[in-house]
C-alpha positions as CSV (number, residue, x, y, z in Angstrom):
1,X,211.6,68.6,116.6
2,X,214.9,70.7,117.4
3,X,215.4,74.3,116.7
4,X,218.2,73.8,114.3
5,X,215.9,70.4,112.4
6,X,214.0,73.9,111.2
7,X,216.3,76.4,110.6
8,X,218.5,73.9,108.5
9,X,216.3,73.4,106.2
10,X,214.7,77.1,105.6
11,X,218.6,78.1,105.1
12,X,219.0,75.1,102.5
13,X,215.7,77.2,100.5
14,X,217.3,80.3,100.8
15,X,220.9,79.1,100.0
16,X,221.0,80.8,95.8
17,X,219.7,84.2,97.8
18,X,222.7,83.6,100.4
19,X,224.9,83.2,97.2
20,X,224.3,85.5,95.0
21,X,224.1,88.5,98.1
22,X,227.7,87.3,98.9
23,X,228.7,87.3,95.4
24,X,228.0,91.7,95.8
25,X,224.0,91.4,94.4
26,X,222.0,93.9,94.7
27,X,218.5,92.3,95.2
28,X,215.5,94.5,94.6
29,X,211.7,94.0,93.2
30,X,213.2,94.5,89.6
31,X,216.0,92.1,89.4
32,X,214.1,89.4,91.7
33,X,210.3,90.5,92.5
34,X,210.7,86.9,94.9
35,X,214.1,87.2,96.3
36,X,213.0,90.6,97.5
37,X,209.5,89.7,98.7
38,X,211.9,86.8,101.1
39,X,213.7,89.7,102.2
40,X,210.8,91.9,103.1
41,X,210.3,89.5,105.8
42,X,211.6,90.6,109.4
43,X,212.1,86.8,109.9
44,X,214.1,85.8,107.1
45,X,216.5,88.8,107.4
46,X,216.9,87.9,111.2
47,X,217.8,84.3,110.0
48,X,220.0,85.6,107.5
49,X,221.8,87.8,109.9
50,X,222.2,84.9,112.0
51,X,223.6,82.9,109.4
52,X,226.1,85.6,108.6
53,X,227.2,86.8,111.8
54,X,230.1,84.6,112.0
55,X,231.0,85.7,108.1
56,X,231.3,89.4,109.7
57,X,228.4,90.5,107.1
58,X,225.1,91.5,107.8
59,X,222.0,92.3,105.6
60,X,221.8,96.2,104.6
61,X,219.3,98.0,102.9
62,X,218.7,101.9,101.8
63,X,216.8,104.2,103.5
64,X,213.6,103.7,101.0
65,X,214.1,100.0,101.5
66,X,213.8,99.1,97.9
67,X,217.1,97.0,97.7
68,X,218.7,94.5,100.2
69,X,222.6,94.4,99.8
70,X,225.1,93.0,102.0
71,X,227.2,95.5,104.8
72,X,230.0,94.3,106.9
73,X,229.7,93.5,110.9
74,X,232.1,95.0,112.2
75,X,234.8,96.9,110.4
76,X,237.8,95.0,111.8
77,X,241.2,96.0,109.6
78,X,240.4,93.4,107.2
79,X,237.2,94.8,106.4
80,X,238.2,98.2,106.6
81,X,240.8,96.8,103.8
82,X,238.2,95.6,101.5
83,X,236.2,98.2,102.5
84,X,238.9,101.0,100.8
85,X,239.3,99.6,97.7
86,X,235.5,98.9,97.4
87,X,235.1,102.7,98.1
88,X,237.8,103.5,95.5
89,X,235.9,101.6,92.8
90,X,233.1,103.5,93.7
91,X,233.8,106.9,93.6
92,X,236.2,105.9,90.2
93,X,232.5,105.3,88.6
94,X,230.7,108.0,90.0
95,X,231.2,110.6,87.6
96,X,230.1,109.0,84.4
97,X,227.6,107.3,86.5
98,X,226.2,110.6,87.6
99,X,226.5,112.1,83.9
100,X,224.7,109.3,82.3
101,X,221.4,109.9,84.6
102,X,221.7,113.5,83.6
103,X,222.1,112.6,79.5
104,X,218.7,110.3,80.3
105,X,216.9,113.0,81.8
106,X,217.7,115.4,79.1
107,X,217.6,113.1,76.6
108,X,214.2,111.6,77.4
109,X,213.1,115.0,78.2
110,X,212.0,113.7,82.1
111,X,211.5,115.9,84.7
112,X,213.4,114.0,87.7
113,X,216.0,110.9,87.7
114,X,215.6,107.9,86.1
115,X,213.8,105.5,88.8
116,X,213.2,101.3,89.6
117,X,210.7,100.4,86.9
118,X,211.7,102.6,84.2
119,X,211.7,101.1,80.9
120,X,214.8,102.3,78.7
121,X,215.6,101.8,75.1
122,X,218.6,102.2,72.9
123,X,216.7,103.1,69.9
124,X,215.1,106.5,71.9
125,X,218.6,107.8,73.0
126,X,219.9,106.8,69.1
127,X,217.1,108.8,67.6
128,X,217.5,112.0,69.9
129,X,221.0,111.9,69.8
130,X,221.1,111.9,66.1
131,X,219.2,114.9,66.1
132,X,220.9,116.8,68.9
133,X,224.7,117.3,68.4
134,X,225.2,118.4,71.9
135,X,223.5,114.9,73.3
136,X,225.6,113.1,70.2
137,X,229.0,114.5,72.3
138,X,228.4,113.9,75.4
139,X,227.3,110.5,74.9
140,X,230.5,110.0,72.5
141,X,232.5,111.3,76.0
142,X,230.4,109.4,78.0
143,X,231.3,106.3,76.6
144,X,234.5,106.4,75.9
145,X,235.4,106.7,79.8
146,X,236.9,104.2,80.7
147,X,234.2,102.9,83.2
148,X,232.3,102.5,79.8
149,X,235.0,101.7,77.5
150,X,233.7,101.8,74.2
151,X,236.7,101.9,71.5
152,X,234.2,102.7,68.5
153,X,232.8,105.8,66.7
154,X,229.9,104.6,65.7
155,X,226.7,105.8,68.1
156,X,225.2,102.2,68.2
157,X,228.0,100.7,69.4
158,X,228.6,103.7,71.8
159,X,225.3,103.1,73.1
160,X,225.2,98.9,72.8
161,X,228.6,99.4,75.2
162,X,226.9,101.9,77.5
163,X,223.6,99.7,78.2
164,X,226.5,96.6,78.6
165,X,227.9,98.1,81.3
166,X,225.1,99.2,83.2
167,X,223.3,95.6,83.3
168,X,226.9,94.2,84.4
169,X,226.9,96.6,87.0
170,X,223.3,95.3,87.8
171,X,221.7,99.4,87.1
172,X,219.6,97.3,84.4
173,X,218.0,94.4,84.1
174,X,217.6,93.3,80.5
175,X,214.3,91.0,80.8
176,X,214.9,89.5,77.2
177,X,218.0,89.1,75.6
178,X,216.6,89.3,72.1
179,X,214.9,92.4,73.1
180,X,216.4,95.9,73.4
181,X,215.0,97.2,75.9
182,X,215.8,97.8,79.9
183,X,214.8,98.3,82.5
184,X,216.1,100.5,85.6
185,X,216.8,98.3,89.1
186,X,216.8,99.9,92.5
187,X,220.4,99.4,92.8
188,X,220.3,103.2,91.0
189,X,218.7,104.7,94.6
190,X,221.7,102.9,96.2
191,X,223.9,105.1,94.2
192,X,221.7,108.4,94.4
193,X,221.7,108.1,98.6
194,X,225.7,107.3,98.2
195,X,226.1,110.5,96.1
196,X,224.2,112.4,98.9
197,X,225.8,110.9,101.9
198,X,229.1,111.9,100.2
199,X,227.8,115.7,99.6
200,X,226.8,115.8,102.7
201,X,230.0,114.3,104.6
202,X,232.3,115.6,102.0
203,X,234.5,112.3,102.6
204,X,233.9,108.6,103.8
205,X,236.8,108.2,106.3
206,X,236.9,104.4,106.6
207,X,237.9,104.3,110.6
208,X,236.2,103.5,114.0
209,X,234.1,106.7,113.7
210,X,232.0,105.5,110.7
211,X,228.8,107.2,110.9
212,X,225.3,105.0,111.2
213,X,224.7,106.5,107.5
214,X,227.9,105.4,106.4
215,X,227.7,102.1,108.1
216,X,224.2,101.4,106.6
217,X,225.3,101.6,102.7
218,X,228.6,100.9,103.4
């Protein structure tokens, strides 16, 4: 039996994975417990590289290793094109990003960030915020920004729009559509180690220069 008689077909298993990572997934133990255990292996990620080599991706991960995204190659100008207006996007939701893991800390009263495996509920913010004017305001600022872009006055709604967002952005993972409740994917330490890599570089110049941190989230 040739080489490629086995690869072919252990590439046809992992073709939805192959799909939904170029389609911008984030794949980590909470959005897909098995897509992630695949990934954990040095084989598979060797085979996917492989496979996407000639796509001028590769397979990336954070430095924890608790989510698998996809990085480019080799930043060529068309990359480095993509690249830009990806950053753009990014830094453009940073901010109310940032502010709405400091409105769950305070709000849930929690001593650190939010992490993977965190449950989250509507109803708790809705109850504290009723009670706290100060939360009520800058959750009513929060989600009117236009990352959020809730058009209402009304706090459920504001809130209904806010957890929206979040789970299209893939921050949550809603395991039951009839259920409110969330809960937190590790796409959220992506964001954290972005935040610090830009703290600590100050700027992401998208050239030849990349760093090894940049190239590894970016």
């Amino acid at each position: 039996m040739s080489e490629s008689s086995v690869v072919e077909p252990c590439m046809v298993a992992l073709g939805p994975l192959l799909e939904r990572l170029l389609a911008g997934d984030f794949v980590c133990a909470v959005s897909d417990e098995s897509a992630f255990r695949h990934l954990q292996d040095e084989a598979t990620r060797e085979r996917i590289d492989a496979y996407l080599r000639p796509l001028n991706r590769r397979l990336a991960t954070n430095a924890e290793g608790s989510v698998y995204f996809l990085a480019w190659h080799r930043l060529d100008e068309a990359a480095r094109d993509q690249l830009s207006r990806q950053l753009n996007d990014t830094v453009t939701s940073l901010l109310p990003l940032l502010e709405w893991l400091q409105l769950v800390q305070e709000a849930l009263g929690r001593d650190g960030l939010t992490a993977p495996g965190d449950v989250l509920k509507p109803a708790d913010f809705s109850s504290r915020c009723e009670d706290n004017q100060g939360l009520r305001e800058r959750l009513e600022r929060l989600a009117t920004d236009p990352f959020f872009g809730s058009q209402s006055d009304q706090l459920d709604a504001q809130l209904k729009q806010v957890f929206k967002r979040l789970k299209e952005h893939g921050y949550l993972l809603q395991p039951h559509a009839d259920r409110q409740y969330f809960v937190v994917t590790a796409k959220i330490d992506y964001l954290i180690e972005l935040v610090r890599l830009i703290r600590d570089e100050e700027q992401l110049p998208v050239d030849d220069q990349v760093s090894a941190g940049q190239e590894r989230l970016l």
